[in-house]
N, C-alpha and C positions, 0 to 999 in steps of 0.2 A: 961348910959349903952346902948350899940346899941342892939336892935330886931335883930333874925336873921331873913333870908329869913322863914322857915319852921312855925316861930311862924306866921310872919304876914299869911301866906298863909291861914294856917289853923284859925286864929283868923278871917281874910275875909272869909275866905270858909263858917265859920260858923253864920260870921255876917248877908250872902246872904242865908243862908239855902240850899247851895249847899251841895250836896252831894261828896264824893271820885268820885265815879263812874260817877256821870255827869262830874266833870271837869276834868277826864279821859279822858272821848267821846269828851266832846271839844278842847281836846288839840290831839288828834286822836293816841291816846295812851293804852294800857291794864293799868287798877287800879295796877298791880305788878308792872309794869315801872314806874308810878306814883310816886309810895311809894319807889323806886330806889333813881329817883331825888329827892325827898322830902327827904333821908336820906342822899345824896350827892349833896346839891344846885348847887353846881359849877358844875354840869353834865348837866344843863339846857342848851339848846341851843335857842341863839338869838329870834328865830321862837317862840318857844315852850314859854320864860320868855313873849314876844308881845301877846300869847294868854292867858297868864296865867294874867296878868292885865287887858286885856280885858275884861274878865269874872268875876275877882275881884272888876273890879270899881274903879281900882287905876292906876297909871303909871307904868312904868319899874322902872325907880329911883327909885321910894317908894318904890316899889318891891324888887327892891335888896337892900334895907335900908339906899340909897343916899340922902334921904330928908325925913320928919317925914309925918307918915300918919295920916291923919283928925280920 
């Protein structure tokens, strides 16, 4: 059964102790947009999924559930 993007996000998000509102700020976005994309993955943009792994600790692939994450 493939993970979607929103599980792993939020499953990382939580792993790091991030909060909504920092990976907000990091991705230079309002927490409402945030929870947009996160309700709509495929409305992520290229820029946006590169900072959203970065801050995760994983890849893009993993990110959008192209290869399994550790």
């Amino acid at each position: 059964m493939k993970i979607g993007m929103k599980q792993i996000i939020e499953s990382k998000r939580m792993l790091y102790g991030i909060s909504r509102a920092e990976l907000a700020a990091a991705m230079q976005m309002c927490e409402r947009t945030l929870g947009i994309r996160l309700a709509q993955p495929d409305t992520f943009t290229l820029k946006e999924l590169r900072v959203l792994a970065k801050k995760l600790h994983i890849t893009v692939a993993e990110l959008i559930g192209e290869t399994q994450c550790a």
